[in-house]
ZADREN-803242 format. One line per 3 residues: number of its first residue (from 0); their letters; for each residue x negated, y, z negated of N, C-alpha, C. Coordinates in nm, 3 decimals. Example, Ala and Ser with C-alpha at 12.3 -4.5 7.8 and 13.67 -1.06 7.14 Angstrom:
2
0> AS> -1.319:-0.569:-0.780:-1.230:-0.450:-0.780:-1.320:-0.330:-0.780 ~ -1.285:-0.225:-0.708:-1.367:-0.106:-0.714:-1.290:0.003:-0.787
This chain:
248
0> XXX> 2.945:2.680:-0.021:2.942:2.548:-0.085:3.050:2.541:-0.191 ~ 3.105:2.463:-0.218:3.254:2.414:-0.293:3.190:2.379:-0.443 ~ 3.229:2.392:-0.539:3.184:2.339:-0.675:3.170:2.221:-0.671
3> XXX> 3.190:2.126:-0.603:3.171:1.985:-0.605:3.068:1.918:-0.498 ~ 3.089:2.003:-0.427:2.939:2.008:-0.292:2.811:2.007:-0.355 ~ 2.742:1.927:-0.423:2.574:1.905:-0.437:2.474:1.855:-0.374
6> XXX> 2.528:1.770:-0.286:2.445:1.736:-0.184:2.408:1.792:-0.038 ~ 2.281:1.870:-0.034:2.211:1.940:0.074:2.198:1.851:0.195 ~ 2.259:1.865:0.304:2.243:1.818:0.424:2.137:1.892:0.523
9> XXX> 2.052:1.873:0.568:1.946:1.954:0.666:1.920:1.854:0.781 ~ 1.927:1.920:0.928:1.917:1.839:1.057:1.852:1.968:1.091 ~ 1.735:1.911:1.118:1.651:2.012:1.245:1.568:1.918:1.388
12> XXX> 1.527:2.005:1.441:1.414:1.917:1.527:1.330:2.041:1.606 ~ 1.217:1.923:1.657:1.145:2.019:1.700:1.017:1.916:1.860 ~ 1.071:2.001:1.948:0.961:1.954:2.095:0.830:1.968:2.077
15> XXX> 0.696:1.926:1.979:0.608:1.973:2.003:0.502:1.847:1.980 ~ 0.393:1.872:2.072:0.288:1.771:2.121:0.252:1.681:1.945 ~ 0.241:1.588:1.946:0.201:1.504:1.813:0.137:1.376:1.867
18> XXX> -0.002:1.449:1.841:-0.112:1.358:1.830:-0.090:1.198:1.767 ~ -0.057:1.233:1.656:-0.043:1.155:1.562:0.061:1.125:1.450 ~ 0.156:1.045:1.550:0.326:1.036:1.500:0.293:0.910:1.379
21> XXX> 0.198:0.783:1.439:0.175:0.683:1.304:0.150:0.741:1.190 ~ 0.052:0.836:1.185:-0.004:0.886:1.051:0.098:0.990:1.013 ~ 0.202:1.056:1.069:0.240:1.167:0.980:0.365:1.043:0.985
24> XXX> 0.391:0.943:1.031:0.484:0.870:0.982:0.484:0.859:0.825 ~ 0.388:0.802:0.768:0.332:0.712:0.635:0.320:0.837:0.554 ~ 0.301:0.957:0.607:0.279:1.087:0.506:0.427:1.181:0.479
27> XXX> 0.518:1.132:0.583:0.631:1.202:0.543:0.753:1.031:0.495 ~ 0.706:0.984:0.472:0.801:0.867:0.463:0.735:0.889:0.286 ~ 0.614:0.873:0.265:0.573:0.886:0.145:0.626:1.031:0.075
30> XXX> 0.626:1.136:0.122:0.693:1.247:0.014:0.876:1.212:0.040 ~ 0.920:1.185:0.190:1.055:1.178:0.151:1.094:1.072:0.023 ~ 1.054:0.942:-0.019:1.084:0.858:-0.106:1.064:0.953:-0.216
33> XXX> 0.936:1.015:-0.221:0.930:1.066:-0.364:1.017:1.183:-0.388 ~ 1.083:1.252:-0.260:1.230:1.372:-0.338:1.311:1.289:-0.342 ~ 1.335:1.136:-0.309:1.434:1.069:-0.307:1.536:1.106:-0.181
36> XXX> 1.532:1.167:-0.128:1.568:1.200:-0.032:1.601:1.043:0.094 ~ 1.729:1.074:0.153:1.824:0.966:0.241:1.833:0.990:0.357 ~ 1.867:0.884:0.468:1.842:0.953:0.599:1.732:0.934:0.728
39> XXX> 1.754:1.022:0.837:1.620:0.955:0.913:1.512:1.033:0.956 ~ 1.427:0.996:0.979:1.313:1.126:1.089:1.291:1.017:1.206 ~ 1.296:1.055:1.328:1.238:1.026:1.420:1.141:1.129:1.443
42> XXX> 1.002:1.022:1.530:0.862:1.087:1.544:0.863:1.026:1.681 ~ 0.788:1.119:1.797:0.772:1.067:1.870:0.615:1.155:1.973 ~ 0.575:1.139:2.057:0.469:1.232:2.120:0.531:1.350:2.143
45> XXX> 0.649:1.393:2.174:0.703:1.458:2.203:0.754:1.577:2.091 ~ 0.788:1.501:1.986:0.825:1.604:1.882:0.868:1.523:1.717 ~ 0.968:1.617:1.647:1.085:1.560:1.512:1.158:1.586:1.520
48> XXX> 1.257:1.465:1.507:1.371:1.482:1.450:1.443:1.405:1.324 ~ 1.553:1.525:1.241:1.529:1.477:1.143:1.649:1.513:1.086 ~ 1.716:1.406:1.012:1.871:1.424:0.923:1.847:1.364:0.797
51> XXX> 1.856:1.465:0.675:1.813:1.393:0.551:1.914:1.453:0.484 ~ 1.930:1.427:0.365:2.036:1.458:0.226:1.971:1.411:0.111 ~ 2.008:1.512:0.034:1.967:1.474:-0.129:1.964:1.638:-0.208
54> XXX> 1.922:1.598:-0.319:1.903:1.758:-0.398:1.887:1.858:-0.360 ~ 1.903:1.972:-0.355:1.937:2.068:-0.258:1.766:2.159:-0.316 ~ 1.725:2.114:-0.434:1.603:2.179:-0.473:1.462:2.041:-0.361
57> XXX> 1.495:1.968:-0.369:1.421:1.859:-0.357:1.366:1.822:-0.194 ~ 1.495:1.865:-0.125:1.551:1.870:0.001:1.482:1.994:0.054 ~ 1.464:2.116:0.037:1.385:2.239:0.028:1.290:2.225:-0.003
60> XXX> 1.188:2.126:-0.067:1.074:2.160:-0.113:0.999:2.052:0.033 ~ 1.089:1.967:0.046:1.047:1.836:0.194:1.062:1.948:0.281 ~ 1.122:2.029:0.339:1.129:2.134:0.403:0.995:2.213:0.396
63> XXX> 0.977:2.312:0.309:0.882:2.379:0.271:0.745:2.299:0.294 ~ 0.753:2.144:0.261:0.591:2.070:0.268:0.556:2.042:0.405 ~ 0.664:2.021:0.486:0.695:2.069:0.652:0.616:2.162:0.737
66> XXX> 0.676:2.248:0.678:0.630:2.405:0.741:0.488:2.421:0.683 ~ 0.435:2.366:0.634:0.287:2.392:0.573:0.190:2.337:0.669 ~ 0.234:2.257:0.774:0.145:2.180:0.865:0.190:2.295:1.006
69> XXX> 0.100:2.302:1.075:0.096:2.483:1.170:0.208:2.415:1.258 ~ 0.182:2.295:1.337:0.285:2.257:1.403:0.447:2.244:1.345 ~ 0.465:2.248:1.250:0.612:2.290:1.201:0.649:2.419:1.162
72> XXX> 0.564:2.510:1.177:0.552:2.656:1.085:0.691:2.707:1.094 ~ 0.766:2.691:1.239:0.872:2.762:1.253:1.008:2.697:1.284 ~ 0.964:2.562:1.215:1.116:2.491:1.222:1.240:2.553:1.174
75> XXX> 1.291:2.521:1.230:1.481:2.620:1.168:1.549:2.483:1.152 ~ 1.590:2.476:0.984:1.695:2.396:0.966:1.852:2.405:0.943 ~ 1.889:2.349:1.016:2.078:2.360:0.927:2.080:2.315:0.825
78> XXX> 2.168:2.376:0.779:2.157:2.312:0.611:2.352:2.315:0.633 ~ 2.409:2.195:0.559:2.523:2.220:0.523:2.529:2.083:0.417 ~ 2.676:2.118:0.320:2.686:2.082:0.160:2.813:1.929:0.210
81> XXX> 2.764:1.823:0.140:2.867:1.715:0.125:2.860:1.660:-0.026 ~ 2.992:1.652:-0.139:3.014:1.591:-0.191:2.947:1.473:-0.274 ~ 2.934:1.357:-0.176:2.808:1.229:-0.217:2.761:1.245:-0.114
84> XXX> 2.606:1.120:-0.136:2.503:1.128:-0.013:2.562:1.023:0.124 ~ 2.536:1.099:0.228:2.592:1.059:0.335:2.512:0.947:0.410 ~ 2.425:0.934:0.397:2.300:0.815:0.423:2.350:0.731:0.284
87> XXX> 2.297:0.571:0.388:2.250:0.469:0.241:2.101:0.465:0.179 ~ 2.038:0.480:0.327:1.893:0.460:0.296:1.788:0.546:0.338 ~ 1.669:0.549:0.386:1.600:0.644:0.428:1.509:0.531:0.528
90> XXX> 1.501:0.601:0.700:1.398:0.546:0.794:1.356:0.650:0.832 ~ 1.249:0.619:0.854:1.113:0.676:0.960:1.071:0.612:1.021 ~ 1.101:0.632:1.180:1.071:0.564:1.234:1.004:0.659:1.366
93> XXX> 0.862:0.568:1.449:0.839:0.580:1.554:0.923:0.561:1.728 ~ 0.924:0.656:1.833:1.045:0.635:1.923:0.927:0.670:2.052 ~ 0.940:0.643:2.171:0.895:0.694:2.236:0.921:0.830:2.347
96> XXX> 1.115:0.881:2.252:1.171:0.987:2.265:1.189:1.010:2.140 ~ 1.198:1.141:2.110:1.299:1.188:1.983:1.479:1.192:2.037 ~ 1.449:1.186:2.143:1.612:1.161:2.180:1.581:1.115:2.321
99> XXX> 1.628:1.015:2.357:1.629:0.953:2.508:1.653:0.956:2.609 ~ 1.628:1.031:2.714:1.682:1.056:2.844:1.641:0.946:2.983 ~ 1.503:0.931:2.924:1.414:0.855:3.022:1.374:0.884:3.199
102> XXX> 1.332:1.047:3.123:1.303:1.097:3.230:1.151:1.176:3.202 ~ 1.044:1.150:3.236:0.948:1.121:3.189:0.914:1.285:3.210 ~ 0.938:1.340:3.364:0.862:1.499:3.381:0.959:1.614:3.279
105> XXX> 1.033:1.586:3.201:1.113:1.658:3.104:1.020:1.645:3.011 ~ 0.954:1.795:2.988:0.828:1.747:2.889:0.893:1.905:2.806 ~ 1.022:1.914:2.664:1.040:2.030:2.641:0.926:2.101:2.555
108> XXX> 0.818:2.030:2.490:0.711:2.071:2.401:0.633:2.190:2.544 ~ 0.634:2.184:2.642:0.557:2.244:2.774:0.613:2.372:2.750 ~ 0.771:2.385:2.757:0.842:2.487:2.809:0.990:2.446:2.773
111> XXX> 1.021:2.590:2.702:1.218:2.524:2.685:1.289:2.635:2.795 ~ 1.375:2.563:2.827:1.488:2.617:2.876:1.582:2.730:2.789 ~ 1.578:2.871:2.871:1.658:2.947:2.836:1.750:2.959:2.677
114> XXX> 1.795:2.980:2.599:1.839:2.945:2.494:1.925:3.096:2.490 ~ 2.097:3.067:2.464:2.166:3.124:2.441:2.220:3.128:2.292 ~ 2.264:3.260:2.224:2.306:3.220:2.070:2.459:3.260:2.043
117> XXX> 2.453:3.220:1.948:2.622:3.164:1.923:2.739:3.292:1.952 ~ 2.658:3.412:1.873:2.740:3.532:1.907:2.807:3.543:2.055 ~ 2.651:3.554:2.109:2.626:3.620:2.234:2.733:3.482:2.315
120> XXX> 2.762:3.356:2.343:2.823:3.257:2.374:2.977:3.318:2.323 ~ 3.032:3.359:2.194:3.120:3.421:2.167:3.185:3.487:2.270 ~ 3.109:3.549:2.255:3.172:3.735:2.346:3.207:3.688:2.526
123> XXX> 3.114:3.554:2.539:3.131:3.560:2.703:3.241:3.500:2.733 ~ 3.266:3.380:2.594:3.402:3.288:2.632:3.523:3.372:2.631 ~ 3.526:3.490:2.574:3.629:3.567:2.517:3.641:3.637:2.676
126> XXX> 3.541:3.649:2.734:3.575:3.732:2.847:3.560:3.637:2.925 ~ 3.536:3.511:2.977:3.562:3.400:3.095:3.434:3.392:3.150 ~ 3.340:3.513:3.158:3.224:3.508:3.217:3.110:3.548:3.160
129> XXX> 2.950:3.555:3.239:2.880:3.588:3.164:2.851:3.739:3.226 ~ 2.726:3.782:3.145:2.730:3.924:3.152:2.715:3.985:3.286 ~ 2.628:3.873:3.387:2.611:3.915:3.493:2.787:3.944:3.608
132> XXX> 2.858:3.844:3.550:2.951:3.836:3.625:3.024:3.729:3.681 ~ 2.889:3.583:3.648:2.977:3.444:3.690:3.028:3.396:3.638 ~ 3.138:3.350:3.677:3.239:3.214:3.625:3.136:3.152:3.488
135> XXX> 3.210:3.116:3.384:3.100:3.034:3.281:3.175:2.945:3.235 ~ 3.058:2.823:3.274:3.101:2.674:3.254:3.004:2.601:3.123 ~ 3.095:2.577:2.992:3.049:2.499:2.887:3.046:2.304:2.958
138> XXX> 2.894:2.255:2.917:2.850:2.121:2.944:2.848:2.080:2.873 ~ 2.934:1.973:2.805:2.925:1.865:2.700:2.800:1.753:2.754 ~ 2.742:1.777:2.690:2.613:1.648:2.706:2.624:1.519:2.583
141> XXX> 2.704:1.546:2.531:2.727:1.397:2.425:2.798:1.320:2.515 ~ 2.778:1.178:2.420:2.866:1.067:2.445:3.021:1.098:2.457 ~ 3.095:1.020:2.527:3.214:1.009:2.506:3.314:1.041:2.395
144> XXX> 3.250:0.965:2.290:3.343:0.930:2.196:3.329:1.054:2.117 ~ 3.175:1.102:2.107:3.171:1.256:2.046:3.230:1.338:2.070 ~ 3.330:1.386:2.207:3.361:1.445:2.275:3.523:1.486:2.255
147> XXX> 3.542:1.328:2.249:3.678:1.315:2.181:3.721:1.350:2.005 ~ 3.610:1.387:1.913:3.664:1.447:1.782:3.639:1.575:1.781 ~ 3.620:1.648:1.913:3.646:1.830:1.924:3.544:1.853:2.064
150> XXX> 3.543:1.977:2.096:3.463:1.995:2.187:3.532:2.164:2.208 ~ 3.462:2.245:2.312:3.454:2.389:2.341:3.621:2.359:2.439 ~ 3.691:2.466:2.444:3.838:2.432:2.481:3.749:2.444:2.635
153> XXX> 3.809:2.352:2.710:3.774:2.357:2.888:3.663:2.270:2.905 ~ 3.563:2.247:2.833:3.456:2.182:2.814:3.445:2.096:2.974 ~ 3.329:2.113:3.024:3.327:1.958:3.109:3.252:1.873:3.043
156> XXX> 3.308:1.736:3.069:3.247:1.622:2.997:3.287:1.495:3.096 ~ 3.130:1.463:3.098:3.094:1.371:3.200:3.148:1.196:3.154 ~ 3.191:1.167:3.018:3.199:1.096:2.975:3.126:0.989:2.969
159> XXX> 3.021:1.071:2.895:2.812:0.961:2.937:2.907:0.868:2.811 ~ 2.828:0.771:2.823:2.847:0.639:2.726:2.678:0.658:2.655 ~ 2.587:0.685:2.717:2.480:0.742:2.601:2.343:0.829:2.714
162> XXX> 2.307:0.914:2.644:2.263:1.028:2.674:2.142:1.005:2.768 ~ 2.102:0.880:2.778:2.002:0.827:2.934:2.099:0.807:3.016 ~ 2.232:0.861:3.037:2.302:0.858:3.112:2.334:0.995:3.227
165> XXX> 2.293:1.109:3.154:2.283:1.185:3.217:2.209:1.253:3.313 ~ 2.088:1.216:3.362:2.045:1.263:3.509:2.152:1.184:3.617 ~ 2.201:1.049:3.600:2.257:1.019:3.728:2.412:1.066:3.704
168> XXX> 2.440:1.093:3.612:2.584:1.211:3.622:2.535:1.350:3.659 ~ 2.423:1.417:3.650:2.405:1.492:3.702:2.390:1.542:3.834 ~ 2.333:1.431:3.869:2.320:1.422:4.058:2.458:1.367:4.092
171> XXX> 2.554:1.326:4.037:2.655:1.271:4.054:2.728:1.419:4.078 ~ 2.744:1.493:4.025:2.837:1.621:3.940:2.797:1.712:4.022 ~ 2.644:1.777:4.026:2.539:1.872:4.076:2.685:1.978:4.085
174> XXX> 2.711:1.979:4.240:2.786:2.044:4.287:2.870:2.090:4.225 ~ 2.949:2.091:4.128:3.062:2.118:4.033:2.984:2.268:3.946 ~ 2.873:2.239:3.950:2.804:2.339:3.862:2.760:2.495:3.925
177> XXX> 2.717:2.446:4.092:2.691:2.603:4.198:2.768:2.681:4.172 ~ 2.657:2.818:4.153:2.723:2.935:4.135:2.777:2.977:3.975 ~ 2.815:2.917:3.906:2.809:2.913:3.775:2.709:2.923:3.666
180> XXX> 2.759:2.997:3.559:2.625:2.982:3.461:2.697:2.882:3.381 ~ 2.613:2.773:3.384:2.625:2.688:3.291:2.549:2.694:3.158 ~ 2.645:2.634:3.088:2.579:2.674:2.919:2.591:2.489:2.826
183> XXX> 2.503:2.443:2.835:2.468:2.302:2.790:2.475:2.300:2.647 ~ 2.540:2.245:2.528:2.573:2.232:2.419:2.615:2.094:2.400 ~ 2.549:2.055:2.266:2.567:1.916:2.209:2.574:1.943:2.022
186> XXX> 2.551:1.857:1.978:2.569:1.887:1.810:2.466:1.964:1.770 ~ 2.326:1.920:1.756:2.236:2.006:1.692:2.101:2.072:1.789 ~ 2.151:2.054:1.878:2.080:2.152:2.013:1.943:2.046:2.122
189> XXX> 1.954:1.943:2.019:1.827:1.869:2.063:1.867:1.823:2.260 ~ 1.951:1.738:2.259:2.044:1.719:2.378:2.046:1.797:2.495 ~ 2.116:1.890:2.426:2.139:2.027:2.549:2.007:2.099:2.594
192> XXX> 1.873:2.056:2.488:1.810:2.109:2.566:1.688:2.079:2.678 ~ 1.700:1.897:2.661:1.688:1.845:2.736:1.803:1.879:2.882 ~ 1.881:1.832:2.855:1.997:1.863:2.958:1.959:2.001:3.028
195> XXX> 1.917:2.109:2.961:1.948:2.238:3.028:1.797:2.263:3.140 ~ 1.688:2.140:3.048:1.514:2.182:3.173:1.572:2.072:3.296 ~ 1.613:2.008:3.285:1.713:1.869:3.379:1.753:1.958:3.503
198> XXX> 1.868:2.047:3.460:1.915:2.144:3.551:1.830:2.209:3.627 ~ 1.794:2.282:3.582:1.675:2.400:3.617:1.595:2.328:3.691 ~ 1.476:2.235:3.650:1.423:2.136:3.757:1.481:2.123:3.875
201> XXX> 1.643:2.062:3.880:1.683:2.044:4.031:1.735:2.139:4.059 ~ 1.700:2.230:4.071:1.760:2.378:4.106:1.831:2.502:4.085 ~ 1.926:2.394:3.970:2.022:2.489:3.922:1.977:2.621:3.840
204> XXX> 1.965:2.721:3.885:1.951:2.852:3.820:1.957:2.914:3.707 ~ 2.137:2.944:3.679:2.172:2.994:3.586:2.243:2.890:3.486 ~ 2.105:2.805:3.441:2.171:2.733:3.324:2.091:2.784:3.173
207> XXX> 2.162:2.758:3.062:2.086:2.790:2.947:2.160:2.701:2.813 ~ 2.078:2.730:2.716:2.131:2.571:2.634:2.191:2.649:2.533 ~ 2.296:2.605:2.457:2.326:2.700:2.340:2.236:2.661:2.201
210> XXX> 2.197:2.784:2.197:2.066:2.766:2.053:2.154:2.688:1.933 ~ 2.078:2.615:1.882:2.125:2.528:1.763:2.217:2.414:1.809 ~ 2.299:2.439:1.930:2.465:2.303:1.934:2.535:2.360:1.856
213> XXX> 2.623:2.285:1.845:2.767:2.334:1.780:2.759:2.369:1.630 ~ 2.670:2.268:1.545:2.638:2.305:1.446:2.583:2.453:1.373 ~ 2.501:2.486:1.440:2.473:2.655:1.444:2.580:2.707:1.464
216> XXX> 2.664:2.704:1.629:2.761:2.773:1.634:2.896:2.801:1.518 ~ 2.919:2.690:1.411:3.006:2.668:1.336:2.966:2.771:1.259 ~ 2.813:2.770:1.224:2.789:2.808:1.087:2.787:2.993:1.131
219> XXX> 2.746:3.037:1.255:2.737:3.170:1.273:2.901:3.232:1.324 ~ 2.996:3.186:1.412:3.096:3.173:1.431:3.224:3.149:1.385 ~ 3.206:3.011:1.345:3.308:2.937:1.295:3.375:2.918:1.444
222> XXX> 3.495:2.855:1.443:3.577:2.749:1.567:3.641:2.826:1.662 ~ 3.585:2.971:1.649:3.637:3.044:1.789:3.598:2.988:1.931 ~ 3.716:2.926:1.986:3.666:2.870:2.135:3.631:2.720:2.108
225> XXX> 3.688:2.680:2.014:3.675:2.508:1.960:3.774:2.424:1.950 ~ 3.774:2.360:1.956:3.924:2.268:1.930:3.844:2.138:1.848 ~ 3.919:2.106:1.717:3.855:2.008:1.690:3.756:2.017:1.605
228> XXX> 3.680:1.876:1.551:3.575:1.896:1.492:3.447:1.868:1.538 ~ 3.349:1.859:1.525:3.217:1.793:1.535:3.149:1.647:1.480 ~ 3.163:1.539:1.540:3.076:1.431:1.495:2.966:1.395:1.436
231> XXX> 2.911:1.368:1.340:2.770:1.350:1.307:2.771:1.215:1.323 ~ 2.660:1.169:1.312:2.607:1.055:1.271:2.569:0.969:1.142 ~ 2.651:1.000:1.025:2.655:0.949:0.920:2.780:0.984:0.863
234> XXX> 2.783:0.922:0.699:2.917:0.883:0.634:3.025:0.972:0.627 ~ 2.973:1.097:0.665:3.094:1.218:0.665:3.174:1.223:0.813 ~ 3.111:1.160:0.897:3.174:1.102:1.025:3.236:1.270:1.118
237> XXX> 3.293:1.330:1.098:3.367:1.463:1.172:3.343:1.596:1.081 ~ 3.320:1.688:1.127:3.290:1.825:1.060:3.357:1.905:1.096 ~ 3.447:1.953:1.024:3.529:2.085:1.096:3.410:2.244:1.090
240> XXX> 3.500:2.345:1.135:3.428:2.449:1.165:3.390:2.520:1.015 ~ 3.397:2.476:0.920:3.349:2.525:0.800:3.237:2.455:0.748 ~ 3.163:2.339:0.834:3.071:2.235:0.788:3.137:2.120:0.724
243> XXX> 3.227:2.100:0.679:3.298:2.052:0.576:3.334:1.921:0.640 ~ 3.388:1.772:0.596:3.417:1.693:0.652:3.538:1.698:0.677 ~ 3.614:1.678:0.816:3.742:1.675:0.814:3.824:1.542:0.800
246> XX> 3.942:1.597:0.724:4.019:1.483:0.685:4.032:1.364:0.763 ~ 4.019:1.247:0.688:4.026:1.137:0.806:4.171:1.084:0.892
C-alpha cells in the first residue's frame, strides 16, 4: 500500500444455498451504512457477491461480522488499496443470479469445478502445458470490452457482449477446446467458475477455473503471462499487476 492509499478495496463471493437473501439483505445493508462503507452486495439463492470500499479498519470489521454467520465462515477476500473511494454510493440488492448465465442446472453452491492456483497456472504457462502433458488453453469468459484492457498473452476470447452469452458460444466453440486442458479465468473468479461446471457438464474433461481470476493471480504472481491490465467495475476503471490503477 502507497502512503496515500487509505482506502480498503475488498471483492469476494461466495456459491452457497441462502434461504433468506430478503432478510440478510436489511441486516447487511444496515451494518454496511453504519461502517460507512460504498459499493455493492449482490444476494441471490445461490450465493454473495460483494465489492465495497471504505476504512480499511471498518471494512475488516464488515468482513469479520460476515464470517460470524457459519455460511460465510470461509469467505476469502481480496483486498487491494485506492487513493479516494471508488463507489459513490452503497446497493444491496436482491438478483436471481449473483452473476448471470441463465442456465438454471449450473447450481455451483452443489459442487465447484476443479480450481487451479495462481502459482501452479504460473509454472504451466511457462512450460506451454499442463502437468499431464496437454496443450493448455487460457478462456477469457468476460465481456469484450474487459478483454480489451489486458488479458493472459494467447488468451481465447469469445468476444461475449455479456456473460448470458456464453453457453451458446460455447456450443458454438466446443470443438476448439478437445483434447486440451482448459483453464477458465475472469476478474474475481466468480465467472470462470460458472464457465468451468458449463464445460464439464457437456463433456469437456480437462477443464478447471483459475482460483480467485486475475485478481488473485496479480496479487500472488504479479503480470507474468499478462499483457495489460485488469478492468473493474468502478471509478478506478483498469488495474495493473500491482493492484494499482493504471494510468488513464
Amino acid at each position: 500500500m502507497s502512503a496515500a492509499a487509505s482506502i480498503l478495496n475488498l471483492a469476494a463471493y461466495k456459491f452457497v444455498t441462502l434461504e433468506d437473501p430478503a432478510l440478510l439483505r436489511a441486516r447487511l445493508m444496515e451494518e454496511a451504512q453504519a461502517a460507512a462503507l460504498k459499493g455493492s452486495i449482490l444476494l441471490a439463492e445461490e450465493g454473495i457477491n460483494f465489492f465495497l470500499a471504505g476504512d480499511a479498519a471498518a471494512a475488516r470489521a464488515f468482513l469479520s461480522m460476515l464470517r460470524r454467520d457459519r455460511r460465510f465462515a470461509d469467505l476469502h477476500a481480496k483486498e487491494s488499496w485506492s487513493r479516494t473511494q471508488p463507489f459513490r454510493r452503497l446497493r444491496v440488492k436482491l438478483k436471481r443470479e449473483i452473476i448471470r448465465m441463465d442456465h438454471p442446472t449450473i447450481r455451483p453452491a452443489a459442487a465447484r469445478a476443479p480450481a487451479l492456483d495462481s502459482t501452479t497456472l504460473a509454472r504451466w504457462l511457462d512450460a506451454g502445458r499442463c502437468e499431464a502433458g496437454r496443450p493448455l488453453l487460457m478462456l477469457d469468459t468476460r465481456n469484450g470490452f474487459e478483454v480489451d484492457a489486458g488479458r493472459f498473452v494467447g488468451a481465447l476470447d469469445w468476444r461475449l457482449e455479456r456473460f448470458g452469452d456464453f453457453p451458446a458460444a460455447l456450443a458454438a466453440h466446443r470443438a476448439t477446446l478437445e483434447g486440451k486442458t482448459v483453464v477458465s479465468y475472469c476478474t474475481g473468479g466468480i465467472r470462470c467458475e460458472k464457465a468451468a461446471l458449463l464445460m464439464r457438464e457437456q463433456g469437456l474433461e480437462h477443464v478447471l477455473q483459475l482460483d480467485g481470476g486475475i485478481l488473485q493471480y496479480f496479487e500472488t504472481v504479479g503480470g507474468h503471462h499478462y499483457e495489460g491490465g485488469c478492468f473493474v467495475f468502478d471509478e478506478r476503471g483498469t488495474l495493473d499487476a500491482r493492484l494499482q490503477p493504471s494510468p488513464a
